[in-house]
C-alpha positions as CSV (number, residue, x, y, z in Angstrom):
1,X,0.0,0.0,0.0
2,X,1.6,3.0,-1.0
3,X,1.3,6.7,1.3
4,X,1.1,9.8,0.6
5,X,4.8,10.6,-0.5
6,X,4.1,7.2,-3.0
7,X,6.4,5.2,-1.5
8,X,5.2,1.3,-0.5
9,X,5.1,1.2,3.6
10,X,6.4,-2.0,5.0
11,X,4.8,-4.4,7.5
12,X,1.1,-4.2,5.3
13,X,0.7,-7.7,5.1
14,X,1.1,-10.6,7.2
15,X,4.6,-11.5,7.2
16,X,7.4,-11.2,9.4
17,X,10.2,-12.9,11.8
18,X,7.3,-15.2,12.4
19,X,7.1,-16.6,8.9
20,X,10.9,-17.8,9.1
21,X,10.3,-21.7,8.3
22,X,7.4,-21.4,6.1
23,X,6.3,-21.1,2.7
24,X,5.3,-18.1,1.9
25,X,3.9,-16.4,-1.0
26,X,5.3,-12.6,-1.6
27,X,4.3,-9.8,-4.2
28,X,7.1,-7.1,-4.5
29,X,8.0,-4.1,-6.4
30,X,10.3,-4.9,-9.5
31,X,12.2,-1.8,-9.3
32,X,13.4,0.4,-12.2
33,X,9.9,-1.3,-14.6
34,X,6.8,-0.1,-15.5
35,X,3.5,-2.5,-14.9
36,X,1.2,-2.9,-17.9
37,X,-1.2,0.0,-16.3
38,X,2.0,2.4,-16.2
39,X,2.5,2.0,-12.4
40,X,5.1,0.4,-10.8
41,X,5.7,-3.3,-11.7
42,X,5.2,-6.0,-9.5
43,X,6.1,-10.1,-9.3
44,X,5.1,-12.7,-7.0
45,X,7.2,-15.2,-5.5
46,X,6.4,-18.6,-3.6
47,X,8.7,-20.0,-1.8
48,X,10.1,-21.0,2.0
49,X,11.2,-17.8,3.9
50,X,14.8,-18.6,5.4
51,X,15.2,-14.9,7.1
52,X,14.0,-12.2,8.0
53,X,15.7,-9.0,9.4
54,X,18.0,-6.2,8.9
55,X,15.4,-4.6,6.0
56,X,15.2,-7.9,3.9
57,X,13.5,-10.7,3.7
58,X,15.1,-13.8,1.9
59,X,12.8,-16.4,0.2
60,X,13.8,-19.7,-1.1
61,X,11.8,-20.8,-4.4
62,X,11.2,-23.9,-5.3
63,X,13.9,-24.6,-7.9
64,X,16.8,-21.9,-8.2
65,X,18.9,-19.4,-6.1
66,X,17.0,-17.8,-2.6
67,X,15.5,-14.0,-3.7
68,X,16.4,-11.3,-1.0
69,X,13.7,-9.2,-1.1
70,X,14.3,-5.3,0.7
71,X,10.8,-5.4,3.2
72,X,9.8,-2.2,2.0
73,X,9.4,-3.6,-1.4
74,X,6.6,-6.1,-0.3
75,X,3.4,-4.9,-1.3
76,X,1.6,-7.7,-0.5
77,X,2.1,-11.6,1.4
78,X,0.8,-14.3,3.5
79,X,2.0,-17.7,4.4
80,X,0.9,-20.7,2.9
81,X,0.1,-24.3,3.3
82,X,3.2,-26.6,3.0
83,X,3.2,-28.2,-0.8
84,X,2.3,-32.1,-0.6
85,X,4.9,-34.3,-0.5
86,X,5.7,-36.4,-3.2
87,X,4.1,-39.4,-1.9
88,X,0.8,-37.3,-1.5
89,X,0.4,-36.4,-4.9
90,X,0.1,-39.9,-6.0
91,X,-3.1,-40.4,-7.5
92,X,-6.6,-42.4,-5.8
93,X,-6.5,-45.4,-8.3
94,X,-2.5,-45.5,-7.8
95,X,-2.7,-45.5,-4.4
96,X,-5.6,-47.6,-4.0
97,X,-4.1,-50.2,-6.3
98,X,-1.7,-51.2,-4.0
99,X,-4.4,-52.8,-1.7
100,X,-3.9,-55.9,-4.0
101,X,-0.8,-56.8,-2.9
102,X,-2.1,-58.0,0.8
103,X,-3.8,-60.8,-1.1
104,X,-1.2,-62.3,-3.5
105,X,-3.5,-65.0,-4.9
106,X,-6.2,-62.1,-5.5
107,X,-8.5,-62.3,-9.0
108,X,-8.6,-59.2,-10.6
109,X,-10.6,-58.2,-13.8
110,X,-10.3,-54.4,-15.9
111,X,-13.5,-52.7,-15.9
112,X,-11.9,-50.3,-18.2
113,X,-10.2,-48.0,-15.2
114,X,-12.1,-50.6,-12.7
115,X,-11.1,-53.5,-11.1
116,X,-13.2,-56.2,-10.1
117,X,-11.6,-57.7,-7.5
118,X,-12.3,-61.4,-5.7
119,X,-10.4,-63.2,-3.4
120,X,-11.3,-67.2,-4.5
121,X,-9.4,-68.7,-1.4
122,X,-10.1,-66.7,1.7
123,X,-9.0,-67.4,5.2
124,X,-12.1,-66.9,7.3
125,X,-14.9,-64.3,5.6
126,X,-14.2,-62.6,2.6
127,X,-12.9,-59.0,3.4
128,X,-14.5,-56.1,1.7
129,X,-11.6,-55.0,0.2
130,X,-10.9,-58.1,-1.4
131,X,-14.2,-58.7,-2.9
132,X,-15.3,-54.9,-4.4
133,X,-15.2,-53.7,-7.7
134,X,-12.7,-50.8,-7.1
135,X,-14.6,-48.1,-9.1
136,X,-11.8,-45.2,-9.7
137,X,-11.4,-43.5,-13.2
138,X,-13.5,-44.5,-16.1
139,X,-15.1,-48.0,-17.0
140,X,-15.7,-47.1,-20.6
141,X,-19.5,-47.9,-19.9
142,X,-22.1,-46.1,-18.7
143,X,-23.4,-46.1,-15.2
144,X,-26.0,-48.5,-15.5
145,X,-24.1,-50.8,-18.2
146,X,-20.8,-50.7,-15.0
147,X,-23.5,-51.1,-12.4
148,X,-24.8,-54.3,-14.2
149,X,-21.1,-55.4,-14.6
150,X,-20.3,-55.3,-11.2
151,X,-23.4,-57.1,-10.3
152,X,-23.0,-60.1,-13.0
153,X,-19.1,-60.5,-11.5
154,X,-20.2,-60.8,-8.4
155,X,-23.3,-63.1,-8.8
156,X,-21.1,-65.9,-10.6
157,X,-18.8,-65.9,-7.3
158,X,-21.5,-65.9,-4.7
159,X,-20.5,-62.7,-3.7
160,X,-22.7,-59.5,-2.8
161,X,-22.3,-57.0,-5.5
162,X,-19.9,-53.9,-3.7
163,X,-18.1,-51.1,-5.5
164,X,-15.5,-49.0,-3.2
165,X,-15.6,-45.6,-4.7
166,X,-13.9,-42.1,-3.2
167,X,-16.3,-40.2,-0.9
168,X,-17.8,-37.0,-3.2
169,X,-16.6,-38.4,-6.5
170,X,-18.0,-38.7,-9.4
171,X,-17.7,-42.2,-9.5
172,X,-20.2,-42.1,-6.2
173,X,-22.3,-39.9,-7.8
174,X,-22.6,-42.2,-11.3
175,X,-23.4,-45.1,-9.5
176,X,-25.7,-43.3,-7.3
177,X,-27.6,-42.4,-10.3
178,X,-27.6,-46.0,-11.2
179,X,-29.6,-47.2,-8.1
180,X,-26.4,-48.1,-5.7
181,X,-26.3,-46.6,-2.3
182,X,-24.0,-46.2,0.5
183,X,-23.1,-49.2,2.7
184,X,-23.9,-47.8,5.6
185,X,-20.7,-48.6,7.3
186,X,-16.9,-49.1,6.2
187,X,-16.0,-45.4,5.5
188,X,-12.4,-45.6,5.7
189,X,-9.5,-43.2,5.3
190,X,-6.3,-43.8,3.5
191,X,-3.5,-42.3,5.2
192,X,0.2,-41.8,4.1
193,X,3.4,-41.1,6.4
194,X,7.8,-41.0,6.0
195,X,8.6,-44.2,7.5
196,X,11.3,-42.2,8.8
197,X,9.0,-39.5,10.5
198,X,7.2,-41.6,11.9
199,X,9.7,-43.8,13.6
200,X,11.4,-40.9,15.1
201,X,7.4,-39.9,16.2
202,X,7.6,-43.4,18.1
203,X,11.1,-43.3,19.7
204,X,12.1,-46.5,21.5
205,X,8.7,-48.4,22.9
206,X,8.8,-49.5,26.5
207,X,7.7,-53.0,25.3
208,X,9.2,-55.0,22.7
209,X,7.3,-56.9,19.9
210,X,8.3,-60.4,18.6
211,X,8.2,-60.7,14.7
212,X,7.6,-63.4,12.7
213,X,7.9,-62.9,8.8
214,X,6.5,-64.9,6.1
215,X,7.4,-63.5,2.3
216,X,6.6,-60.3,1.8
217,X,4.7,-60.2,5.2
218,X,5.6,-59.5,9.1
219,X,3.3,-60.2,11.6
220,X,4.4,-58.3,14.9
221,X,2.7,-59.2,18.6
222,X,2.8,-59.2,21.6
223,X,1.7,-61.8,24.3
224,X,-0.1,-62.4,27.9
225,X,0.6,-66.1,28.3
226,X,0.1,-68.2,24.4
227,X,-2.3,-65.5,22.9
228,X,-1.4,-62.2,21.5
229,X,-3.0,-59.2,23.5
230,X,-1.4,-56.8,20.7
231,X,-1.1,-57.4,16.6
232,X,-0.4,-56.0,13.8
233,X,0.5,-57.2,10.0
234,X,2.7,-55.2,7.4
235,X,3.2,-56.4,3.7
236,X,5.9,-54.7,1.6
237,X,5.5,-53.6,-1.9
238,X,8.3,-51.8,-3.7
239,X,9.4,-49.3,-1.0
240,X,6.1,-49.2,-0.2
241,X,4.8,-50.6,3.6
242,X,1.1,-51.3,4.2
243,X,-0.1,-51.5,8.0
244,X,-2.7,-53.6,8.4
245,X,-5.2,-55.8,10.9
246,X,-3.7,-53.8,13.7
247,X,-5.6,-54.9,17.0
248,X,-5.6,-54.5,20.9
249,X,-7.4,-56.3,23.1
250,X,-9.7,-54.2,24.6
251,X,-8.4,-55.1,28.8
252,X,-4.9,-54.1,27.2
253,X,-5.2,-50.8,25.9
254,X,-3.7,-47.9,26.2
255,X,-0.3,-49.5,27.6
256,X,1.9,-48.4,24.3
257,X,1.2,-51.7,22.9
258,X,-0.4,-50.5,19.5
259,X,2.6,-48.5,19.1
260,X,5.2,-50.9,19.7
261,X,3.1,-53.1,17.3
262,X,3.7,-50.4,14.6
263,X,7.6,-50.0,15.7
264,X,8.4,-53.1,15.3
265,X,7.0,-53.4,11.8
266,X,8.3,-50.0,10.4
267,X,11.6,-51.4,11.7
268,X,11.6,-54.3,9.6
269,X,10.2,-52.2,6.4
270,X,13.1,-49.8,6.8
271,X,15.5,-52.8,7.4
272,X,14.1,-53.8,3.6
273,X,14.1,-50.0,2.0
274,X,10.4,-48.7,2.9
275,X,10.0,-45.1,3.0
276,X,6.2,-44.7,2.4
277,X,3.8,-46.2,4.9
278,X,0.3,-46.7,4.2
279,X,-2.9,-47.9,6.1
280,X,-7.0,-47.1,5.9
281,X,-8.1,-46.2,9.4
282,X,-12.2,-46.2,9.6
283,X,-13.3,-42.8,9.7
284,X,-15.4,-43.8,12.9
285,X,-12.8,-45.3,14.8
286,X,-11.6,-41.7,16.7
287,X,-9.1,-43.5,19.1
288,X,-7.3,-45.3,15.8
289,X,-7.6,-41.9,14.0
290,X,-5.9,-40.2,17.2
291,X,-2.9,-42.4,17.0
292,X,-2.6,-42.1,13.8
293,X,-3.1,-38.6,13.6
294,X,-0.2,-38.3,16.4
295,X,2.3,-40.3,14.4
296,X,2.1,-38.8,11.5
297,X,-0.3,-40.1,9.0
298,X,-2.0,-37.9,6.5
299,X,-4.9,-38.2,5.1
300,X,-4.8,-38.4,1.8
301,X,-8.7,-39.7,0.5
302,X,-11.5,-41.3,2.1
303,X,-12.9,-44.7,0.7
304,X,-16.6,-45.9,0.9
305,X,-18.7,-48.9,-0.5
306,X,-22.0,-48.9,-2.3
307,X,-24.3,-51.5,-3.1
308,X,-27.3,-52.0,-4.8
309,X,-28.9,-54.9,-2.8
310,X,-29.7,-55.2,1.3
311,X,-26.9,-58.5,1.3
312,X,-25.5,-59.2,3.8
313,X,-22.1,-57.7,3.6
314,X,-18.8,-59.5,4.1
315,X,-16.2,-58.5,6.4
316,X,-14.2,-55.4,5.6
């Protein structure tokens, strides 16, 4: 904002020493040019803010040299949200796609962008996951054509007829169109974290888990006597580590034990190169949220299933 003598008065904006740390987002004075009006010109600059004193503000952008910037030449700024990480840029089917790999023997069929998945040899119930059309992108039919697919698939396997779609998308909104409503349960979040952040988040547990690992698989636990009061399963993929079937018994929580579950797993997918951690976390389940929430994981999407019939549904 310029006074009455023309010149720009610092401090007009909400930057500062405080900002030192943070990405910011700066529009300065280009001295010595004209703007396209005939007034002073002006360019904006994003970038993390590494100082700030002594009349000038310096600004790292994201590729090149940090810009010092004289404070009195900052018309306008404000901080901003950090940029995602790499890892939470990766698309929903992407990201989603790697839920295949806790079921190795898993049957999977292209509905165009879709997947129909089943799992033909489950241990117990069929999980949810395992046996949904993942319904992410484009099918190359329409609605109704897809919504009969999914149905037809799931008929010649005995299975109810599920699609596991992202919360607000159009996906959702086709297949609602189509007759298919929500589940009524299952919501579930799909949360990224650094392996290394959040092993430093879980410093040294005061208990100790004992691993056992099978493939591609750990299985971490914890005992009373011969049965596990604490477990938890991790499957690597790539440099990718997937928490799931994380449990406490109830008389045993809130001891540490769910984290030293989780320590003991990320330990053994560093050990093999993991630096992304994945898991879904119900978007009902506040304590699991909490903990998650307090290591690190970010949200990244929410999942939920449709159906079309009142089946009974399988296991998630």
């Amino acid at each position: 904002m310029a006074n009455e003598q023309g010149h720009h008065d610092p401090g007009r904006h909400l930057l500062g020493p405080h900002v030192v740390g943070r990405r910011v987002v700066v529009r300065r004075l280009v001295r010595g040019e004209t703007g396209p009006t005939g007034g002073p010109a002006m360019t904006d600059l994003l970038g993390e803010c590494v100082a700030w004193g002594d009349g000038v503000a310096v600004v790292r952008p994201e590729t090149g040299p940090a810009v010092e910037i004289p404070i009195g030449d900052i018309v306008s700024g404000k901080p901003v949200p950090p940029r995602p990480s790499v890892r939470h840029r990766v698309s929903v089917a992407d990201a989603e796609a790697r839920v295949a790999g806790l079921w190795p023997g898993l049957e999977t069929v292209a509905l165009g962008a879709w997947v129909l998945r089943s799992d033909p040899a489950p241990v117990g119930r069929p999980r949810r996951r395992a046996n949904s059309c993942l319904a992410v992108g484009d099918p190359g039919l329409a609605p109704a054509d897809a919504a009969e697919a999914i149905r037809a698939f799931y008929a010649e396997r005995d299975r109810p007829a599920l699609a596991h779609v992202e919360v607000g998308s159009d996906e959702e909104a086709a297949l609602a169109g189509a007759g298919w409503r929500p589940l009524g349960d299952g919501d579930a979040e799909y949360r990224l974290a650094s392996v290394a952040r959040v092993r430093r988040a879980l410093g040294r547990p005061e208990r100790e888990a004992d691993l056992s690992v099978g493939g591609a698989t750990a299985t971490a636990s914890i005992g009373d006597g011969c049965d596990p009061v604490a477990e938890g399963r991790a499957t690597l993929d790539g440099d990718w580590l997937a928490l799931h079937d994380l449990a406490v018994d109830p008389a045993h929580r809130r001891r540490g034990l769910a984290t030293a579950v989780v320590a003991a797993l990320l330990e053994w997918g560093a050990e093999r190169g993991a630096t992304t951690a994945w898991l879904h976390v119900e978007s009902d389940n506040d304590a699991g949220r909490a903990l998650y929430d307090a290591l690190g994981f970010v949200p990244h999407h929410t999942m939920r299933y449709l159906t079309r019939s009142y089946e009974s549904p399988v296991d998630r």
